[in-house]
N, C-alpha and C positions, 0 to 999 in steps of 0.2 A: 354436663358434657357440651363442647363446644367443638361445631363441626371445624376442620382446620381451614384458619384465615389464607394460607398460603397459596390456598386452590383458588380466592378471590384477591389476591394480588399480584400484581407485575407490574412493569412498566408503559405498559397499554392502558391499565385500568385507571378510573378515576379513585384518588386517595380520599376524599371525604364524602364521598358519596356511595351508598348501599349498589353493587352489582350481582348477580348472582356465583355461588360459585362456580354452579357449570349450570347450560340450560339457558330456557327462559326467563324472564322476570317482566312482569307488567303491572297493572294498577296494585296499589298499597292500598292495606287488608287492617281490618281490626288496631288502627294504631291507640296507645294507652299506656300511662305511667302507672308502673306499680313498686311502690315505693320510690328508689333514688332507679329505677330502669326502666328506661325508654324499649319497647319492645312496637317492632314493625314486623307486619305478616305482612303478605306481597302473594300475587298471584305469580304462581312459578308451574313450568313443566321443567323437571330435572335433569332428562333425558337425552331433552332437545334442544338447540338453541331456536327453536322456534313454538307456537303457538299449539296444543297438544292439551291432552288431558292434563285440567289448571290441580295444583295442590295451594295451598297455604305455605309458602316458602317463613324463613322466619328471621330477625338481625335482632340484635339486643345492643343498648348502649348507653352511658351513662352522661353525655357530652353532645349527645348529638351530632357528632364528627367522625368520634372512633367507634367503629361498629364491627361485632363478632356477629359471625351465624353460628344459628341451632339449628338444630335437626328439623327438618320436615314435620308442619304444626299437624296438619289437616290432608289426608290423602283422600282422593277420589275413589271410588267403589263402582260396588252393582248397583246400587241409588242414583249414580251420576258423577258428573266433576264436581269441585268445589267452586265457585264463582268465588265475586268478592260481598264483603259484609266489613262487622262493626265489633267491639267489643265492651262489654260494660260489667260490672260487679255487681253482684245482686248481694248487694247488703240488708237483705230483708229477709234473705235464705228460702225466695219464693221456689225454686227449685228444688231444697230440702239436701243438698252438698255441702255447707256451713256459706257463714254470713262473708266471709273472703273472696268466695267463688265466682272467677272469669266466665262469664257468658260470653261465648260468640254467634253471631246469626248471620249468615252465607243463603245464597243464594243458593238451591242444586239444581243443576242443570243434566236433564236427561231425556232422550230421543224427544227437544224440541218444548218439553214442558219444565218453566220454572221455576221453584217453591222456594221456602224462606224456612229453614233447617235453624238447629242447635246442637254446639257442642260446649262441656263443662270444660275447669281446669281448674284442679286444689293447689296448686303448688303454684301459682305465678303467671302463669301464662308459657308453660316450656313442655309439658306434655296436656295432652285432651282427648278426651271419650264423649262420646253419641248417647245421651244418656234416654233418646227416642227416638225412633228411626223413621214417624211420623212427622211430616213438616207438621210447625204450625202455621202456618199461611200459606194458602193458594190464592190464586187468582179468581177473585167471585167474577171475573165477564173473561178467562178462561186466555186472557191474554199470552200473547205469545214471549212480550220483551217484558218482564216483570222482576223486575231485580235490585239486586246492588240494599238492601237494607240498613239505614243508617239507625241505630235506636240512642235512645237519650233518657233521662229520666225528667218530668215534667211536674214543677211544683210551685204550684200557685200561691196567690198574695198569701190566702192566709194560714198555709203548710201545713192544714190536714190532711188527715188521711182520704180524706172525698174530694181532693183536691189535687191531686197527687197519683202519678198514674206512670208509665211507660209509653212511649211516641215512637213507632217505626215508622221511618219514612223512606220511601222507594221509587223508582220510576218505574213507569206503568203506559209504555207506549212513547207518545208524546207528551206527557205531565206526569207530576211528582203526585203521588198519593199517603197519606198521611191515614195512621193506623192507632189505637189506643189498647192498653191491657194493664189489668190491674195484676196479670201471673205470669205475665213473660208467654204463656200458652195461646191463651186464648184472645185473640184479635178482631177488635168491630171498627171498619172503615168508617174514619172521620170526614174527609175531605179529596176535592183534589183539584191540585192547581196547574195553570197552564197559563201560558201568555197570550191574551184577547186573543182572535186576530191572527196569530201568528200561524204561520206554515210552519210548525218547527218537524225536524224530521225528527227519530226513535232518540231518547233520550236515557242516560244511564249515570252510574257512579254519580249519587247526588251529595250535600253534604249539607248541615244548616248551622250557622254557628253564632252566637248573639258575641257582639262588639260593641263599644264604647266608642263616639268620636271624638273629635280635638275640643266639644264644646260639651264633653262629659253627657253626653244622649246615647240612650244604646236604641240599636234596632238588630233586625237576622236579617243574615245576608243568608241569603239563599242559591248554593253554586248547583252547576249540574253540568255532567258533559252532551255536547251534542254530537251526533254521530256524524252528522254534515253540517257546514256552517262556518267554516274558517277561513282560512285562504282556500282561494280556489278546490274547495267543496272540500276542503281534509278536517277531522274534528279538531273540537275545541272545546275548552272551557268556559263557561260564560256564569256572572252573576247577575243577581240583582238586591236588591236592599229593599226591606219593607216589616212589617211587625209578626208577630206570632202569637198567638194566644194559648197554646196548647193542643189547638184543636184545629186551626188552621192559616193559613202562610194570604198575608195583604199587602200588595204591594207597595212600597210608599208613593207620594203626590210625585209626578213624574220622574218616578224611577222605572227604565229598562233595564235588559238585559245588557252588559257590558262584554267585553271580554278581561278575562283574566289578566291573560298573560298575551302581547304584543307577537312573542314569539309562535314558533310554532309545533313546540316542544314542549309541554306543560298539560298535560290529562289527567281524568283520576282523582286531582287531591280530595284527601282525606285528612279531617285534622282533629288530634289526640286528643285522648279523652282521661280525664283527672290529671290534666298537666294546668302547672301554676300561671299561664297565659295563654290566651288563643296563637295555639301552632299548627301548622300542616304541613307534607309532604305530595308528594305527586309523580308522576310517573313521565319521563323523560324521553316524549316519543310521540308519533301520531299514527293513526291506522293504516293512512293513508300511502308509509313509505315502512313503517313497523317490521314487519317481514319479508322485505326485500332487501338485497345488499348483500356482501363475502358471508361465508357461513365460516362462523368460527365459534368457538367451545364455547360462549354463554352470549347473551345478550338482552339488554336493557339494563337504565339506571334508573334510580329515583331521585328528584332534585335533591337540592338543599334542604332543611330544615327552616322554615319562615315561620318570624311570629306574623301575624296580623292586624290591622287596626282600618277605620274610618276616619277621613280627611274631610271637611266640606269645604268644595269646590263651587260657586255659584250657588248656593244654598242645597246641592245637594250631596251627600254621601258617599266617598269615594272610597276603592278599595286599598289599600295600602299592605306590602307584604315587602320583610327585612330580612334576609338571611343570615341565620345563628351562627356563630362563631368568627372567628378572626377579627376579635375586635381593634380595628384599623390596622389588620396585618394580618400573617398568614395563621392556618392551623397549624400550632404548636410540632405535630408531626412531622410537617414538609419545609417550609421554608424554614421556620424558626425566627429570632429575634431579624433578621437580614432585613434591610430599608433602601427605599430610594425615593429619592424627587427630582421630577424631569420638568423643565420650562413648559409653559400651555401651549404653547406656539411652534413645537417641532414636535417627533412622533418618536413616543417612548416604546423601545421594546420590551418586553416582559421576559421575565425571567421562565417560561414554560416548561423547559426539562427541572424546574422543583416539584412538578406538583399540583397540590391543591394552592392556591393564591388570591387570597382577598384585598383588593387596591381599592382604596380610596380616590374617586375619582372628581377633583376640582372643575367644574365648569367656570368656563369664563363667560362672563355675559355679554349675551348677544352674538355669543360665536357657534359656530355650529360641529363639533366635535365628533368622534367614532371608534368604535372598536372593529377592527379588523384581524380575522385570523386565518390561518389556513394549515390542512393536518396534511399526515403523511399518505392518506390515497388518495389526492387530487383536492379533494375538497374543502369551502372557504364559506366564511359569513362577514357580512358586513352588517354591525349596529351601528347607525349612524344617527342623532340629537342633533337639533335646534330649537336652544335655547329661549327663544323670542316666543315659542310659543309651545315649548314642550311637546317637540314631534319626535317620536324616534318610529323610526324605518328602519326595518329587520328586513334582508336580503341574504337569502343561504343560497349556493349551489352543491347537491350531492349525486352522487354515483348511484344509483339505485338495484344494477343487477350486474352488476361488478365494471372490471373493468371494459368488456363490448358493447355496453350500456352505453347511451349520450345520460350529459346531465339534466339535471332536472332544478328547474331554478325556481325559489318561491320569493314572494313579496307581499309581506303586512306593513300597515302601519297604523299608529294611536296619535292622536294628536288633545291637547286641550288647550284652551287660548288664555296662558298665563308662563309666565317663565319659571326658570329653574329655581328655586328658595332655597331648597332643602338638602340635603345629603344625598350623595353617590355614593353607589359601590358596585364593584365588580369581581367576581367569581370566577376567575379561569380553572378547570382541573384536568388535565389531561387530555380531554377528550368532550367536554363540557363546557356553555360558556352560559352564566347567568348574571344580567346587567338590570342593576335596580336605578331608578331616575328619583329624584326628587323627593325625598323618604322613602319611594318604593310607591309611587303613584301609578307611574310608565316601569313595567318591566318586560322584561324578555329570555326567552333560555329556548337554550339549542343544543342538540346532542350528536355527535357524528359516531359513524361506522365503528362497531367494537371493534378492535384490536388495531384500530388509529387512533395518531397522539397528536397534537398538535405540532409543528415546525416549528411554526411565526404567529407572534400576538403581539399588537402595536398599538396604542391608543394614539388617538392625534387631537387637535385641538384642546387638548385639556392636562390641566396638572394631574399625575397620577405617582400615586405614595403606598409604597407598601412597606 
Protein backbone atom coordinates (compact mmCIF):
# COMPACT_ATOMS: atom_id res chain seq x y z
CA UNK A 1 0.00 0.00 0.00
CA UNK A 2 1.14 3.31 -0.99
CA UNK A 3 -0.09 6.37 0.65
CA UNK A 4 -1.23 8.62 -2.40
CA UNK A 5 1.77 10.74 -3.86
CA UNK A 6 -0.68 13.33 -5.12
CA UNK A 7 -1.19 14.72 -1.53
CA UNK A 8 2.81 15.39 -1.75
CA UNK A 9 2.86 17.15 -4.87
CA UNK A 10 2.23 20.40 -6.60
CA UNK A 11 3.61 23.14 -7.92
CA UNK A 12 4.91 24.59 -4.65
CA UNK A 13 6.53 21.47 -3.62
CA UNK A 14 10.11 20.32 -4.33
CA UNK A 15 10.14 17.43 -7.09
CA UNK A 16 13.27 15.35 -5.85
CA UNK A 17 13.21 15.85 -2.58
CA UNK A 18 11.04 13.87 0.38
CA UNK A 19 8.16 16.47 1.90
CA UNK A 20 5.55 15.38 3.80
CA UNK A 21 2.34 14.74 2.56
CA UNK A 22 0.53 16.76 5.10
CA UNK A 23 1.99 17.86 8.61
CA UNK A 24 5.25 18.05 9.81
CA UNK A 25 8.39 16.48 8.70
CA UNK A 26 11.84 16.87 10.52
CA UNK A 27 15.08 14.99 11.16
CA UNK A 28 15.39 11.43 8.95
CA UNK A 29 14.82 8.22 10.93
CA UNK A 30 16.25 4.75 10.50
CA UNK A 31 17.53 5.22 6.74
CA UNK A 32 18.66 1.58 5.12
CA UNK A 33 18.70 -0.44 1.81
CA UNK A 34 16.79 -3.45 1.82
CA UNK A 35 17.20 -5.06 -1.22
CA UNK A 36 16.98 -2.72 -4.55
CA UNK A 37 14.75 -0.06 -1.87
CA UNK A 38 15.84 2.75 -0.25
CA UNK A 39 13.41 3.34 2.72
CA UNK A 40 13.63 6.79 4.81
CA UNK A 41 11.60 7.10 8.15
CA UNK A 42 11.49 10.84 9.05
CA UNK A 43 10.30 12.41 12.30
CA UNK A 44 6.72 13.56 11.35
CA UNK A 45 3.41 14.87 13.22
CA UNK A 46 0.64 14.29 10.51
CA UNK A 47 -1.69 16.41 12.00
CA UNK A 48 0.00 19.55 12.02
CA UNK A 49 2.21 21.51 9.98
CA UNK A 50 4.03 22.15 12.93
CA UNK A 51 6.18 20.33 15.72
CA UNK A 52 3.56 17.88 17.90
CA UNK A 53 3.46 14.51 18.98
CA UNK A 54 6.83 12.98 16.57
CA UNK A 55 5.65 9.57 14.74
CA UNK A 56 7.97 7.78 12.27
CA UNK A 57 6.74 9.22 8.94
CA UNK A 58 7.91 6.79 6.11
CA UNK A 59 9.09 7.46 1.75
CA UNK A 60 10.40 4.32 -0.01
CA UNK A 61 12.44 4.62 -3.41
CA UNK A 62 14.54 2.91 -5.71
CA UNK A 63 16.63 6.05 -7.40
CA UNK A 64 16.99 8.18 -4.68
CA UNK A 65 15.06 10.89 -6.59
CA UNK A 66 11.54 9.31 -7.14
CA UNK A 67 10.03 8.82 -3.82
CA UNK A 68 6.51 7.33 -2.75
CA UNK A 69 5.18 7.49 0.87
CA UNK A 70 3.93 4.69 3.15
CA UNK A 71 1.91 4.73 5.72
CA UNK A 72 2.90 5.88 9.18
CA UNK A 73 5.96 3.41 10.42
CA UNK A 74 5.95 4.14 14.27
CA UNK A 75 3.04 6.02 16.17
CA UNK A 76 3.57 7.61 19.56
CA UNK A 77 1.50 6.02 22.61
CA UNK A 78 1.03 6.00 26.49
CA UNK A 79 4.94 5.21 26.56
CA UNK A 80 5.72 8.68 24.92
CA UNK A 81 6.52 10.09 21.23
CA UNK A 82 8.58 8.49 19.00
CA UNK A 83 11.99 10.52 18.76
CA UNK A 84 14.58 9.77 16.14
CA UNK A 85 16.85 6.52 15.95
CA UNK A 86 18.56 3.94 13.40
CA UNK A 87 17.76 0.77 11.76
CA UNK A 88 19.73 -2.38 11.24
CA UNK A 89 19.08 -6.35 10.51
CA UNK A 90 19.73 -8.70 12.89
CA UNK A 91 21.06 -11.37 10.91
CA UNK A 92 21.95 -13.47 13.77
CA UNK A 93 17.97 -13.66 14.87
CA UNK A 94 19.23 -12.34 18.28
CA UNK A 95 15.76 -11.26 18.68
CA UNK A 96 14.23 -14.75 17.69
CA UNK A 97 11.73 -13.01 14.48
CA UNK A 98 14.01 -14.83 11.69
CA UNK A 99 17.50 -13.80 10.55
CA UNK A 100 15.85 -10.85 7.84
CA UNK A 101 14.29 -8.89 10.70
CA UNK A 102 14.54 -4.95 10.76
CA UNK A 103 15.57 -3.65 14.13
CA UNK A 104 14.75 -0.11 14.84
CA UNK A 105 15.91 1.81 18.04
CA UNK A 106 14.12 5.38 18.84
CA UNK A 107 14.44 7.23 21.39
CA UNK A 108 10.91 7.69 23.77
CA UNK A 109 10.37 10.46 24.89
CA UNK A 110 7.85 10.92 27.91
CA UNK A 111 7.10 13.68 30.67
CA UNK A 112 10.84 14.79 30.33
CA UNK A 113 12.57 11.28 30.49
CA UNK A 114 14.41 9.62 27.53
CA UNK A 115 15.02 5.80 26.87
CA UNK A 116 16.30 3.99 23.83
CA UNK A 117 13.14 1.57 22.69
CA UNK A 118 12.71 -1.28 19.96
CA UNK A 119 10.44 -2.15 17.27
CA UNK A 120 10.71 -5.38 14.78
CA UNK A 121 9.65 -5.56 11.09
CA UNK A 122 9.31 -9.13 8.98
CA UNK A 123 8.32 -7.82 5.80
CA UNK A 124 10.95 -5.04 4.82
CA UNK A 125 10.71 -2.43 6.80
CA UNK A 126 6.68 -1.27 5.76
CA UNK A 127 4.89 -2.33 8.89
CA UNK A 128 6.38 -2.90 12.87
CA UNK A 129 5.47 -4.02 16.37
CA UNK A 130 6.86 -3.39 20.02
CA UNK A 131 7.95 -6.66 20.56
CA UNK A 132 8.80 -5.09 24.47
CA UNK A 133 7.47 -2.26 25.96
CA UNK A 134 10.57 -2.14 28.31
CA UNK A 135 13.37 0.24 27.03
CA UNK A 136 16.53 -1.15 26.78
CA UNK A 137 18.61 1.64 27.77
CA UNK A 138 18.15 4.35 30.18
CA UNK A 139 20.35 6.77 31.27
CA UNK A 140 22.74 5.48 34.21
CA UNK A 141 23.38 9.57 35.53
CA UNK A 142 19.58 10.02 34.76
CA UNK A 143 20.16 12.51 32.02
CA UNK A 144 17.70 14.59 30.80
CA UNK A 145 18.90 15.05 26.68
CA UNK A 146 19.75 11.37 25.95
CA UNK A 147 18.92 10.51 22.62
CA UNK A 148 19.02 10.00 18.94
CA UNK A 149 20.55 6.14 18.87
CA UNK A 150 22.79 5.38 16.12
CA UNK A 151 23.58 1.40 16.32
CA UNK A 152 26.06 -0.50 13.93
CA UNK A 153 27.41 -3.77 14.02
CA UNK A 154 31.11 -3.92 15.12
CA UNK A 155 33.75 -6.56 13.84
CA UNK A 156 37.00 -6.79 14.46
CA UNK A 157 40.47 -7.82 12.78
CA UNK A 158 40.02 -11.10 13.40
CA UNK A 159 35.90 -11.63 12.97
CA UNK A 160 35.15 -13.81 15.83
CA UNK A 161 32.60 -14.05 17.70
CA UNK A 162 34.52 -12.29 20.91
CA UNK A 163 35.24 -9.88 18.56
CA UNK A 164 32.24 -8.90 17.23
CA UNK A 165 29.54 -7.18 19.06
CA UNK A 166 26.77 -4.15 18.55
CA UNK A 167 27.71 -0.32 19.10
CA UNK A 168 24.87 2.28 20.10
CA UNK A 169 25.92 5.54 19.99
CA UNK A 170 23.95 8.53 21.26
CA UNK A 171 24.32 11.96 22.78
CA UNK A 172 24.17 12.38 26.31
CA UNK A 173 24.07 16.04 27.12
CA UNK A 174 27.16 17.73 25.82
CA UNK A 175 29.13 14.45 24.33
CA UNK A 176 28.47 11.42 22.42
CA UNK A 177 28.36 8.14 24.51
CA UNK A 178 29.06 4.84 23.05
CA UNK A 179 27.40 1.65 24.24
CA UNK A 180 28.10 -2.29 23.45
CA UNK A 181 25.73 -5.50 23.30
CA UNK A 182 26.21 -8.85 22.34
CA UNK A 183 21.71 -9.23 22.22
CA UNK A 184 20.63 -6.10 20.97
CA UNK A 185 18.97 -5.96 24.84
CA UNK A 186 21.29 -5.72 26.95
CA UNK A 187 23.74 -2.58 27.09
CA UNK A 188 27.32 -1.80 29.17
CA UNK A 189 28.59 1.96 28.54
CA UNK A 190 31.74 1.84 26.70
CA UNK A 191 33.00 5.34 26.46
CA UNK A 192 32.25 8.96 26.16
CA UNK A 193 33.38 11.54 23.98
CA UNK A 194 33.46 15.35 23.99
CA UNK A 195 35.61 18.05 22.68
CA UNK A 196 38.59 19.13 25.38
CA UNK A 197 37.79 22.34 26.33
CA UNK A 198 34.94 23.10 24.57
CA UNK A 199 31.73 24.95 25.90
CA UNK A 200 29.61 23.02 23.56
CA UNK A 201 25.93 23.39 24.25
CA UNK A 202 23.20 20.14 24.31
CA UNK A 203 24.13 17.95 21.46
CA UNK A 204 21.90 15.50 19.51
CA UNK A 205 21.22 13.43 16.18
CA UNK A 206 24.89 11.93 15.99
CA UNK A 207 26.10 9.73 13.23
CA UNK A 208 29.64 7.92 12.82
CA UNK A 209 30.45 6.67 9.43
CA UNK A 210 34.10 5.22 8.32
CA UNK A 211 35.36 6.75 4.83
CA UNK A 212 38.25 6.28 2.66
CA UNK A 213 40.30 9.39 1.53
CA UNK A 214 41.80 10.46 -1.95
CA UNK A 215 45.12 8.64 -0.61
CA UNK A 216 42.99 5.33 0.11
CA UNK A 217 43.33 5.75 4.25
CA UNK A 218 40.10 5.40 6.11
CA UNK A 219 39.40 7.07 9.40
CA UNK A 220 35.30 7.89 11.29
CA UNK A 221 34.14 10.81 10.92
CA UNK A 222 32.21 11.47 13.63
CA UNK A 223 28.96 14.16 12.77
CA UNK A 224 26.67 15.48 15.44
CA UNK A 225 24.25 18.44 15.64
CA UNK A 226 24.66 21.23 17.86
CA UNK A 227 21.80 22.78 19.44
CA UNK A 228 23.73 26.26 19.44
CA UNK A 229 26.62 26.98 17.34
CA UNK A 230 25.93 28.22 13.85
CA UNK A 231 25.40 31.43 12.61
CA UNK A 232 24.35 33.61 15.03
CA UNK A 233 23.53 31.08 17.72
CA UNK A 234 21.01 28.90 15.18
CA UNK A 235 22.10 24.99 15.17
CA UNK A 236 24.15 23.25 13.09
CA UNK A 237 26.01 20.31 12.01
CA UNK A 238 29.51 20.03 12.73
CA UNK A 239 32.22 17.09 12.19
CA UNK A 240 35.27 15.79 12.99
CA UNK A 241 37.60 13.05 11.82
CA UNK A 242 39.60 10.67 13.84
CA UNK A 243 39.77 6.57 14.44
CA UNK A 244 37.38 4.09 16.14
CA UNK A 245 38.25 1.05 17.60
CA UNK A 246 34.95 -0.45 18.67
CA UNK A 247 34.84 0.74 21.84
CA UNK A 248 35.76 4.29 21.45
CA UNK A 249 35.98 7.48 19.11
CA UNK A 250 40.10 9.48 18.90
CA UNK A 251 40.35 12.24 17.40
CA UNK A 252 42.76 12.49 14.75
CA UNK A 253 46.44 14.76 15.19
CA UNK A 254 44.69 18.15 14.69
CA UNK A 255 41.40 17.55 13.70
CA UNK A 256 38.47 19.81 14.99
CA UNK A 257 35.11 20.10 14.70
CA UNK A 258 34.19 21.61 11.39
CA UNK A 259 30.99 22.52 10.04
CA UNK A 260 29.11 20.56 7.55
CA UNK A 261 27.43 22.38 5.58
CA UNK A 262 28.30 26.47 5.00
CA UNK A 263 24.73 26.96 4.68
CA UNK A 264 22.20 27.19 7.21
CA UNK A 265 19.90 24.55 6.25
CA UNK A 266 21.45 21.17 6.66
CA UNK A 267 20.55 19.25 10.32
CA UNK A 268 20.03 15.71 11.40
CA UNK A 269 21.94 13.89 8.70
CA UNK A 270 21.65 10.47 8.94
CA UNK A 271 23.43 8.01 6.59
CA UNK A 272 22.12 4.55 5.21
CA UNK A 273 22.82 1.59 6.34
CA UNK A 274 23.64 -1.53 3.84
CA UNK A 275 23.80 0.73 1.09
CA UNK A 276 26.77 -0.01 -1.57
CA UNK A 277 28.54 3.47 -0.65
CA UNK A 278 28.62 5.94 2.18
CA UNK A 279 25.31 8.02 1.72
CA UNK A 280 23.23 10.40 3.85
CA UNK A 281 20.33 12.65 4.02
CA UNK A 282 19.42 15.46 6.33
CA UNK A 283 16.82 17.53 7.18
CA UNK A 284 16.39 21.03 5.43
CA UNK A 285 15.91 23.57 8.25
CA UNK A 286 17.24 25.09 11.49
CA UNK A 287 15.49 25.51 14.94
CA UNK A 288 16.10 28.59 14.99
CA UNK A 289 13.43 29.85 12.20
CA UNK A 290 11.78 25.91 11.92
CA UNK A 291 8.39 26.92 13.22
CA UNK A 292 7.92 30.13 12.34
CA UNK A 293 6.59 31.53 9.02
CA UNK A 294 2.76 31.12 6.85
CA UNK A 295 1.11 28.00 8.19
CA UNK A 296 0.22 25.81 5.45
CA UNK A 297 -0.80 21.98 5.02
CA UNK A 298 2.74 20.46 5.52
CA UNK A 299 6.15 21.51 6.20
CA UNK A 300 9.80 20.46 6.02
CA UNK A 301 12.08 18.84 3.44
CA UNK A 302 15.02 16.56 3.43
CA UNK A 303 17.98 17.37 1.38
CA UNK A 304 19.36 15.55 -1.44
CA UNK A 305 20.68 12.25 -1.24
CA UNK A 306 24.87 12.77 -1.02
CA UNK A 307 27.34 10.22 -1.24
CA UNK A 308 30.35 11.10 0.86
CA UNK A 309 34.05 10.89 0.95
CA UNK A 310 37.49 12.53 2.49
CA UNK A 311 39.79 14.93 0.52
CA UNK A 312 43.19 15.83 2.24
CA UNK A 313 43.63 19.35 2.37
CA UNK A 314 47.17 20.39 4.07
CA UNK A 315 47.50 17.08 5.36
CA UNK A 316 44.34 16.82 6.82
CA UNK A 317 40.93 15.12 6.14
CA UNK A 318 38.33 16.96 4.68
CA UNK A 319 34.78 16.35 4.36
CA UNK A 320 33.44 15.94 1.02
CA UNK A 321 29.56 15.33 -0.03
CA UNK A 322 28.08 15.04 -3.97
CA UNK A 323 24.60 14.90 -4.59
CA UNK A 324 22.95 11.65 -6.30
CA UNK A 325 21.33 12.05 -9.33
CA UNK A 326 21.34 14.24 -12.39
CA UNK A 327 24.33 13.13 -13.78
CA UNK A 328 25.40 16.58 -15.57
CA UNK A 329 21.64 17.31 -15.96
CA UNK A 330 18.45 17.26 -14.65
CA UNK A 331 16.19 14.41 -12.84
CA UNK A 332 14.80 12.48 -15.60
CA UNK A 333 11.34 13.64 -14.24
CA UNK A 334 11.41 17.47 -14.49
CA UNK A 335 13.66 18.76 -16.94
CA UNK A 336 14.44 15.85 -19.12
CA UNK A 337 17.22 15.67 -21.86
CA UNK A 338 16.83 19.93 -22.27
CA UNK A 339 20.65 21.71 -22.13
CA UNK A 340 22.16 24.98 -21.98
CA UNK A 341 25.54 26.78 -21.85
CA UNK A 342 25.86 30.42 -20.97
CA UNK A 343 29.34 32.52 -21.42
CA UNK A 344 31.13 32.91 -17.63
CA UNK A 345 31.07 36.43 -17.82
CA UNK A 346 27.37 37.40 -17.99
CA UNK A 347 24.46 36.12 -15.72
CA UNK A 348 22.53 32.98 -16.67
CA UNK A 349 18.95 32.53 -15.75
CA UNK A 350 17.70 29.14 -14.93
CA UNK A 351 15.10 27.60 -16.11
CA UNK A 352 13.06 27.36 -12.36
CA UNK A 353 9.36 26.81 -13.26
CA UNK A 354 10.98 22.84 -14.42
CA UNK A 355 11.65 21.73 -11.38
CA UNK A 356 14.16 19.86 -9.83
CA UNK A 357 17.56 21.11 -11.94
CA UNK A 358 21.05 20.00 -11.60
CA UNK A 359 23.66 22.49 -13.40
CA UNK A 360 27.03 22.04 -13.73
CA UNK A 361 28.68 24.84 -12.68
CA UNK A 362 32.24 25.97 -14.60
CA UNK A 363 34.35 28.40 -12.53
CA UNK A 364 36.56 30.51 -13.86
CA UNK A 365 39.80 31.07 -12.21
CA UNK A 366 40.35 33.61 -10.14
CA UNK A 367 37.00 35.12 -10.71
CA UNK A 368 34.68 35.29 -8.14
CA UNK A 369 31.15 34.02 -9.13
CA UNK A 370 27.26 33.42 -7.44
CA UNK A 371 24.08 32.04 -7.26
CA UNK A 372 21.34 34.28 -6.64
CA UNK A 373 17.67 33.52 -6.15
CA UNK A 374 14.57 34.86 -4.95
CA UNK A 375 10.89 33.06 -4.34
CA UNK A 376 7.47 34.10 -4.52
CA UNK A 377 6.92 35.62 -0.72
CA UNK A 378 9.71 38.12 -0.72
CA UNK A 379 12.42 36.10 0.08
CA UNK A 380 16.17 35.62 -1.51
CA UNK A 381 19.68 33.98 -1.09
CA UNK A 382 22.83 34.91 -2.21
CA UNK A 383 25.81 32.06 -2.56
CA UNK A 384 28.38 33.77 -3.69
CA UNK A 385 32.54 31.89 -4.40
CA UNK A 386 35.99 33.06 -4.75
CA UNK A 387 37.85 31.14 -6.46
CA UNK A 388 41.47 32.34 -5.21
CA UNK A 389 40.79 30.87 -2.11
CA UNK A 390 37.57 28.94 -1.98
CA UNK A 391 35.37 31.24 0.00
CA UNK A 392 31.76 30.89 -0.48
CA UNK A 393 29.47 33.26 1.61
CA UNK A 394 25.87 32.12 2.15
CA UNK A 395 23.57 35.27 2.80
CA UNK A 396 19.70 34.51 3.01
CA UNK A 397 16.98 37.07 3.90
CA UNK A 398 13.50 35.44 5.17
CA UNK A 399 10.05 36.40 6.29
CA UNK A 400 9.79 34.67 9.65
CA UNK A 401 6.18 35.37 10.94
CA UNK A 402 4.50 36.25 7.79
CA UNK A 403 4.03 38.87 5.94
CA UNK A 404 4.04 41.94 9.36
CA UNK A 405 7.26 40.44 10.24
CA UNK A 406 10.52 42.51 9.16
CA UNK A 407 13.13 40.29 7.65
CA UNK A 408 15.45 38.45 9.20
CA UNK A 409 19.01 38.30 7.46
CA UNK A 410 21.68 35.67 8.10
CA UNK A 411 25.37 35.42 7.13
CA UNK A 412 27.88 32.34 7.10
CA UNK A 413 30.93 31.70 5.41
CA UNK A 414 33.73 28.78 4.90
CA UNK A 415 36.76 29.70 3.55
CA UNK A 416 40.17 27.27 2.77
CA UNK A 417 43.25 28.87 1.30
CA UNK A 418 43.43 26.85 -2.18
CA UNK A 419 41.40 27.32 -5.26
CA UNK A 420 38.71 25.82 -7.00
CA UNK A 421 40.29 22.17 -8.88
CA UNK A 422 37.45 20.25 -8.78
CA UNK A 423 33.82 19.93 -9.92
CA UNK A 424 30.61 22.15 -9.37
CA UNK A 425 27.27 21.45 -9.02
CA UNK A 426 24.11 23.04 -8.39
CA UNK A 427 20.62 21.93 -7.20
CA UNK A 428 17.86 24.36 -7.75
CA UNK A 429 14.22 22.62 -6.75
CA UNK A 430 11.59 24.63 -6.32
CA UNK A 431 11.77 25.96 -3.28
CA UNK A 432 15.40 24.53 -2.34
CA UNK A 433 18.85 25.55 -3.35
CA UNK A 434 21.98 23.07 -2.70
CA UNK A 435 25.45 24.40 -4.06
CA UNK A 436 28.44 21.87 -3.83
CA UNK A 437 32.11 23.70 -4.53
CA UNK A 438 34.94 21.81 -5.60
CA UNK A 439 34.02 17.96 -5.50
CA UNK A 440 31.77 19.06 -2.61
CA UNK A 441 34.56 20.41 -0.22
CA UNK A 442 32.52 24.02 0.45
CA UNK A 443 28.74 23.20 0.38
CA UNK A 444 25.67 24.96 1.09
CA UNK A 445 21.77 24.40 1.17
CA UNK A 446 18.96 26.55 1.96
CA UNK A 447 15.31 25.93 2.22
CA UNK A 448 12.45 28.61 2.03
CA UNK A 449 8.80 29.04 3.19
CA UNK A 450 6.45 25.93 2.00
CA UNK A 451 4.11 26.77 -0.36
CA UNK A 452 6.90 29.23 -2.05
CA UNK A 453 8.57 28.64 -5.35
CA UNK A 454 11.13 30.25 -6.66
CA UNK A 455 10.73 33.45 -9.52
CA UNK A 456 14.44 34.01 -10.31
CA UNK A 457 17.74 31.92 -10.28
CA UNK A 458 20.84 33.43 -11.94
CA UNK A 459 24.28 32.33 -11.62
CA UNK A 460 26.85 35.00 -12.67
CA UNK A 461 30.46 34.80 -13.10
CA UNK A 462 30.64 31.32 -14.08
CA UNK A 463 29.76 28.87 -16.98
CA UNK A 464 26.52 26.98 -16.15
CA UNK A 465 25.21 23.71 -18.14
CA UNK A 466 22.35 21.80 -17.68
Amino acid sequence: MTVSDERAAGPDRPTAHITPPSGWLSDPNGLVLVGATYHVYYQAYPNKSDWGPMHWGHATSSDLVTWHHQPIALYPDADGMIFSGSCVVDRNDLLGFGPQTLVAFFTRHHEGEETQCIAVSTDGGFTWSRPRRDPVLRSPNNRRDFRDPVVFEWVGESGEPEDTWWVMMLTAGPGVEFYRSRTMIEWELLSRFAEPGADAPTLETPSLVRLADDEGRHHWVLTVGWMEGGPETATAMKYIVGEFDGRSFTPGVGSRFRPVDCGPDFYAAQSFRLAPQPLWMAWMANWRWARRGRRTSWRGVLSLARTLGLLSVDGQPLLTQWPVGGSAGAAPSTVGSERASVDAFGSTELPVALGAIFVDVGVVSGAVGAVVVETSTGECATLEWDDRELTLRVTATRWLDGAASRPMTTESLSRLARPIVGPCRLVIDVCTVELFLDNGLAVASLAFEPGSHFTSAHVRGAIASW
